[in-house]
N, C-alpha and C positions, 0 to 999 in steps of 0.2 A: 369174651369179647376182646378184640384185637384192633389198635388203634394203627393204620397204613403210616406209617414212614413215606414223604416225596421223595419220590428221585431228584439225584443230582441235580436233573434236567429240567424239572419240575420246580425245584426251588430257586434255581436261576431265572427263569420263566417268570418268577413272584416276583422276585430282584428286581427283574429290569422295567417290569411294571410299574410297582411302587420308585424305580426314578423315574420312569415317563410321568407316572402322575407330578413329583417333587418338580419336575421340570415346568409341567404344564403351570402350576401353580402358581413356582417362586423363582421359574429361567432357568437358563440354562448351567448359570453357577451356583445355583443352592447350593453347593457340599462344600462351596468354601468356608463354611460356618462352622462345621464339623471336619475339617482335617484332621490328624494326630497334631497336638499342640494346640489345637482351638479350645475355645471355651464347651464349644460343640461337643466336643472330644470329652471333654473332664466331664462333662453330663453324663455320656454314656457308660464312662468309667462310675461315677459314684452311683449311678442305675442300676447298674452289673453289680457292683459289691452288696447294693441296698437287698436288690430282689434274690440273690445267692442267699444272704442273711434272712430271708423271711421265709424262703425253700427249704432249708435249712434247720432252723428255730420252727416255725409254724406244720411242716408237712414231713419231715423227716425224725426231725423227735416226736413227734404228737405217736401217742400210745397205740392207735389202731392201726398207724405205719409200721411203728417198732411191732407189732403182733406178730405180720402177714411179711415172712423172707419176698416174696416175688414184688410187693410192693415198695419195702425196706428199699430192694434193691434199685428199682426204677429211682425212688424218689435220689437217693443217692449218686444217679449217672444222670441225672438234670442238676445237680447240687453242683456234682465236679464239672460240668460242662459250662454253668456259669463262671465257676471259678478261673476254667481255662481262659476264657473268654478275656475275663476280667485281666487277665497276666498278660495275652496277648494285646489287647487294648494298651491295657498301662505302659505295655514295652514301647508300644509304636508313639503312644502320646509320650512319655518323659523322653526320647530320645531327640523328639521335634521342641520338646519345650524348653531343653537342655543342650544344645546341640556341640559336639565335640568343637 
């Protein structure tokens, strides 16, 4: 069993959805809440390090991951993808929160 990957195109599709929705909801500036340097922003960051740590700790060492390589391996390129995530976040949030 094979779980489909969206396209590029597909997940921009989702994007722009979920801000129609955030718009419909909370207007047209909801996202100023969540810029890099918002409080918004540091949510997402400590979210990203929480759920990388429970990926990680709970689904990546747990013994019937470590068994099976092809699982090992998945579980481990969701681990580093939050991680990335989390570097990319943080950079753009301390840079706004910091600013030269």
């Amino acid at each position: 069993m094979s779980v489909e990957s969206l396209s590029s195109c597909e997940i921009d599709e989702e994007r722009q959805r979920q801000v129609r929705e955030l718009s419909a909801e909370f207007g047209d500036d909801w996202d100023e809440g969540y810029r890099p340097g918002s409080a918004g922003c540091h949510e997402l960051l400590d979210r990203t390090t929480l759920v990388a740590d429970m990926v990680e700790r709970y689904v990546l060492e747990h013994p019937a991951c470590v068994a099976r390589p092809e699982w090992y391996r998945l579980a481990e390129r969701a681990t580093a993808a939050l991680r990335e995530l989390y570097q990319q976040v943080g950079a753009e949030h301390l840079a706004e929160e910091n600013p030269v």
